[in-house]
N, CA, C and O atoms as CSV, one atom per row, in Angstrom:
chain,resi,resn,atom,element,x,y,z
A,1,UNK,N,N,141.387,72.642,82.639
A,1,UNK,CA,C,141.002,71.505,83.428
A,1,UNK,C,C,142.172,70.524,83.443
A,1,UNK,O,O,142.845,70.252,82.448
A,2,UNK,N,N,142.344,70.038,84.619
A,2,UNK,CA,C,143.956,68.841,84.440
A,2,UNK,C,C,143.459,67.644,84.956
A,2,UNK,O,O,142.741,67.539,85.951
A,3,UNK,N,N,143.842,66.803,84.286
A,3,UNK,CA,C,143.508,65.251,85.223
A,3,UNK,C,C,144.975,64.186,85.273
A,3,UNK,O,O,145.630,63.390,84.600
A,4,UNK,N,N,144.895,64.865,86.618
A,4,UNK,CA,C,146.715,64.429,87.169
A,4,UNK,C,C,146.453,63.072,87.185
A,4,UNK,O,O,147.547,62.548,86.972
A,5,UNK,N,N,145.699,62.294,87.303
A,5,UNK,CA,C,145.776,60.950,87.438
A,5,UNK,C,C,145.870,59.993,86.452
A,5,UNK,O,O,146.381,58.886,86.628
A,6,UNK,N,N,145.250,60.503,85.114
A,6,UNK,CA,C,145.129,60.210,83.632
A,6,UNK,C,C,146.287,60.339,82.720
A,6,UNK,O,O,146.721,61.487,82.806
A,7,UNK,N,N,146.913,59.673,81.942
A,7,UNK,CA,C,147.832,59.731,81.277
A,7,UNK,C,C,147.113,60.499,79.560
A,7,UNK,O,O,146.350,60.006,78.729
A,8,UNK,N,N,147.577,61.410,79.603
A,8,UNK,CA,C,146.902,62.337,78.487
A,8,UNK,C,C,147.671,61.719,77.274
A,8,UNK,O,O,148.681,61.039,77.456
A,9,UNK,N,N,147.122,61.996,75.923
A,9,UNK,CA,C,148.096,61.451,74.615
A,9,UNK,C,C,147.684,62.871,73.767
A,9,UNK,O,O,146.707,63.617,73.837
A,10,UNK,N,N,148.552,62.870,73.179
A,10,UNK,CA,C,148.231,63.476,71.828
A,10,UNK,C,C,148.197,63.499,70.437
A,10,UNK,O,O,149.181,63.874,69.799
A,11,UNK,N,N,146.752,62.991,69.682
A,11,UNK,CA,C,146.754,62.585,68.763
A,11,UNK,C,C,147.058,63.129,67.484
A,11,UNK,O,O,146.322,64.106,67.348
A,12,UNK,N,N,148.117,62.915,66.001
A,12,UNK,CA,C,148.386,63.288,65.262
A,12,UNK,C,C,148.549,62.430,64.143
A,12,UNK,O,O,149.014,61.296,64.028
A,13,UNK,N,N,147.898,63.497,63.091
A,13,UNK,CA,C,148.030,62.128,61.507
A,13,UNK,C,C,149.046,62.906,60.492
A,13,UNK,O,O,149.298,62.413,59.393
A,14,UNK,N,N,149.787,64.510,61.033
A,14,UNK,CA,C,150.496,65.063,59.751
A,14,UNK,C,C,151.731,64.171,59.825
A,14,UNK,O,O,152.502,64.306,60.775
A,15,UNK,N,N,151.938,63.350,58.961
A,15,UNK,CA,C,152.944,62.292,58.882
A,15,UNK,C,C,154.342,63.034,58.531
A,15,UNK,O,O,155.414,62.437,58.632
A,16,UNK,N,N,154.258,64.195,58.170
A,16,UNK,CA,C,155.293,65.237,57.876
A,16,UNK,C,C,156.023,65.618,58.796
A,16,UNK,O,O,157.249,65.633,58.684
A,17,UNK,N,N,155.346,66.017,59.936
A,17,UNK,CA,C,155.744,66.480,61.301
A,17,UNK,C,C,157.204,65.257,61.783
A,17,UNK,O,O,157.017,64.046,61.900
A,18,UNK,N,N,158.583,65.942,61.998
A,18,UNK,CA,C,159.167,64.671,62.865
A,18,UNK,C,C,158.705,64.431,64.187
A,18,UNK,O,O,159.489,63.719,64.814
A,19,UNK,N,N,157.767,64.759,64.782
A,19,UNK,CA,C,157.195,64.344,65.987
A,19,UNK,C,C,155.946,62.870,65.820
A,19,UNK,O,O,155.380,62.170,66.659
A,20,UNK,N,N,155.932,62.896,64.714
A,20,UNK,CA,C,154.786,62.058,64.229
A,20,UNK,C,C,155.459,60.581,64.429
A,20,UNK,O,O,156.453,60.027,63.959
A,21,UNK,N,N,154.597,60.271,65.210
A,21,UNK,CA,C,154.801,58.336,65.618
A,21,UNK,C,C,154.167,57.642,64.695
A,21,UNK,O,O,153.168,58.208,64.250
A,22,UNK,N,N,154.444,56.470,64.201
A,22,UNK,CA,C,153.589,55.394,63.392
A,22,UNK,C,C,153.019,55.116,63.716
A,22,UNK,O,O,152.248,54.659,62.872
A,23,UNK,N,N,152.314,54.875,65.720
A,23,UNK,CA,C,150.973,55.103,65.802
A,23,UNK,C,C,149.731,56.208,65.740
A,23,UNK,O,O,148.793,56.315,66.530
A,24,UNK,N,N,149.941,56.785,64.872
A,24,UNK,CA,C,149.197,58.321,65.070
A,24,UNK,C,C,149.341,58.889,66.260
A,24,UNK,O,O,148.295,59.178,66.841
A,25,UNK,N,N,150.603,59.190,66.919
A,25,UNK,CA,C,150.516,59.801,67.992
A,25,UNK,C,C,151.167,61.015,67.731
A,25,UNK,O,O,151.451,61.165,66.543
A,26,UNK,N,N,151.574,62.168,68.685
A,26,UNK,CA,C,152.996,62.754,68.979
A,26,UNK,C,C,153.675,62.854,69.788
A,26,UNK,O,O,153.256,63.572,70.697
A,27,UNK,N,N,154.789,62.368,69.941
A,27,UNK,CA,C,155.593,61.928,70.686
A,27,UNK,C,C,156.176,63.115,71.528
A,27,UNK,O,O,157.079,62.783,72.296
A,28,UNK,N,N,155.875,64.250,71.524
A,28,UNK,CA,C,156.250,65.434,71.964
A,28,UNK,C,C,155.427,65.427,73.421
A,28,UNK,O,O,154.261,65.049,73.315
A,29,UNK,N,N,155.814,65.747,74.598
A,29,UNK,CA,C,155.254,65.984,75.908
A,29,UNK,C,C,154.371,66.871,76.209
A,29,UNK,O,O,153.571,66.838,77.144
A,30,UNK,N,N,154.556,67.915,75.171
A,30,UNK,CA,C,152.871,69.115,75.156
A,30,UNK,C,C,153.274,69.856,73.707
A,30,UNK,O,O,154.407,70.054,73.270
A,31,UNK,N,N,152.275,70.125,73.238
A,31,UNK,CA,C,152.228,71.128,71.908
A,31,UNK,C,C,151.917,72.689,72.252
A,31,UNK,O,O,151.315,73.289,73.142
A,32,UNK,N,N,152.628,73.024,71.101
A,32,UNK,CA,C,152.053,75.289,71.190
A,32,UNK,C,C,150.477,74.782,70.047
A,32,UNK,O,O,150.588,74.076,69.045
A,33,UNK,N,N,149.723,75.114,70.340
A,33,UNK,CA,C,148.717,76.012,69.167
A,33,UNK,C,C,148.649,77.159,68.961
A,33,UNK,O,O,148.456,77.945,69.888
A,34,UNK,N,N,148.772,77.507,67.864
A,34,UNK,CA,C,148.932,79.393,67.792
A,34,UNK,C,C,147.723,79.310,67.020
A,34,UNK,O,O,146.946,78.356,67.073
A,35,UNK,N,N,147.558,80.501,66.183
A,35,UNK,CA,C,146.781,80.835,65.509
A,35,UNK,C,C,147.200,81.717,64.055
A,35,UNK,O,O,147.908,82.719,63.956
A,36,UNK,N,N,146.464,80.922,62.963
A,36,UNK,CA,C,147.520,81.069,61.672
A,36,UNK,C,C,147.444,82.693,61.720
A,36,UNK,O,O,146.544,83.283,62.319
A,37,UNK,N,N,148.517,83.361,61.003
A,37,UNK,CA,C,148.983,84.714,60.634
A,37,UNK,C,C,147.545,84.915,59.400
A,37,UNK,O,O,147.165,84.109,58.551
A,38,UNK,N,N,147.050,86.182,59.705
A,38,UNK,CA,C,145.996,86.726,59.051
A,38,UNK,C,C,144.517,86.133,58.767
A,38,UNK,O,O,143.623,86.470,57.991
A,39,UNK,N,N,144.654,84.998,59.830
A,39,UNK,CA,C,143.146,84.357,59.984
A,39,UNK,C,C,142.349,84.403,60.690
A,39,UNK,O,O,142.560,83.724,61.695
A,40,UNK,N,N,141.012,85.162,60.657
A,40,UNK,CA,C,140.242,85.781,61.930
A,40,UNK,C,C,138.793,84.950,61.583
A,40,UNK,O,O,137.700,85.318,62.015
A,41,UNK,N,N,138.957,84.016,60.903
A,41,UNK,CA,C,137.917,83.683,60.028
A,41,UNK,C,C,136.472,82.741,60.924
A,41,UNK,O,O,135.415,82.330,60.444
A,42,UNK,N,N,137.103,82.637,62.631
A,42,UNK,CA,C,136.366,81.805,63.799
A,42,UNK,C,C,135.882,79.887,63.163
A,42,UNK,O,O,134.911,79.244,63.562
A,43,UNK,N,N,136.980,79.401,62.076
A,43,UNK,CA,C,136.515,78.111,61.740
A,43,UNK,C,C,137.813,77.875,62.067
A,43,UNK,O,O,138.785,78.614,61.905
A,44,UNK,N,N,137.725,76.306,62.749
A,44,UNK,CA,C,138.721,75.525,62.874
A,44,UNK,C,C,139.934,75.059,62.042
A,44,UNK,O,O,140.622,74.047,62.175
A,45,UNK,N,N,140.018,76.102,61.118
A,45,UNK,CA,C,141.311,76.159,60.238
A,45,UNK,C,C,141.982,77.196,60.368
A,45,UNK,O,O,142.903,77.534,59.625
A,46,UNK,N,N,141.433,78.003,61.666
A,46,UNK,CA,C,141.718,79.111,61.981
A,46,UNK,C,C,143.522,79.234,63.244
A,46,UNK,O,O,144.256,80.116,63.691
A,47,UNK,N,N,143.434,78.091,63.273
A,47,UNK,CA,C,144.553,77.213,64.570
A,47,UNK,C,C,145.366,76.429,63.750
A,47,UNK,O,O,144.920,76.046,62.669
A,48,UNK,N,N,146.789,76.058,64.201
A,48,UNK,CA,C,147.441,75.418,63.716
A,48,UNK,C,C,148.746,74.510,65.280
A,48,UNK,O,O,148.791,74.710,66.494
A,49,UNK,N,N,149.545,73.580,64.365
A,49,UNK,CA,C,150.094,73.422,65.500
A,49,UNK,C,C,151.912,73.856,65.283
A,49,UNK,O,O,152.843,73.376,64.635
A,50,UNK,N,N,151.715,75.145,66.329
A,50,UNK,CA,C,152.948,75.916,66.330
A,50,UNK,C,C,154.164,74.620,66.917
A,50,UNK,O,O,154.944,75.113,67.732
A,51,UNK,N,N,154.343,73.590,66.725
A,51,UNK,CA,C,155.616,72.811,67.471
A,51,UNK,C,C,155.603,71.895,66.439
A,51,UNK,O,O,155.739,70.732,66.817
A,52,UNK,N,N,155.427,72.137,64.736
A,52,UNK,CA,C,155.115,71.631,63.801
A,52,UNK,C,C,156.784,71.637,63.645
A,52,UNK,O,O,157.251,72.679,64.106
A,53,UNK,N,N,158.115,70.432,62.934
A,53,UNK,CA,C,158.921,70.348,62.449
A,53,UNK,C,C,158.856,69.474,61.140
A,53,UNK,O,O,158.362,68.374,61.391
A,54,UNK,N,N,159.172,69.618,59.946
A,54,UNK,CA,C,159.282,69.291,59.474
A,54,UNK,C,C,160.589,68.285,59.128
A,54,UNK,O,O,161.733,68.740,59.153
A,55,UNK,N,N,160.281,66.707,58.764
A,55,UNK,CA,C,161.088,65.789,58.821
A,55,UNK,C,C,162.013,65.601,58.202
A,55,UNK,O,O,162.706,64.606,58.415
């Protein structure tokens, strides 16, 4: 679904990440989500965010 008219954000609290803003944001223009290596487990720890850098 896209909403071209809406300015989308994306919210983030891993303060680790160098994409991580001091307003809980990420400053990055779109993120990867992958899905962690050997987790089939269908709970939301099951995803991660693949455009993760460490600071």
């Amino acid at each position: 679904m896209s909403f071209p008219e809406q300015n989308q954000t994306i919210k983030c609290d891993v303060h680790t990440c160098q994409h991580h803003t001091g307003e809980g944001k990420c400053n990055l223009g779109s993120i990867k989500v992958a899905p962690r290596q050997g987790c089939n487990s269908g709970k939301c720890d099951e995803s991660e965010c693949a455009s993760y850098h460490n600071k």
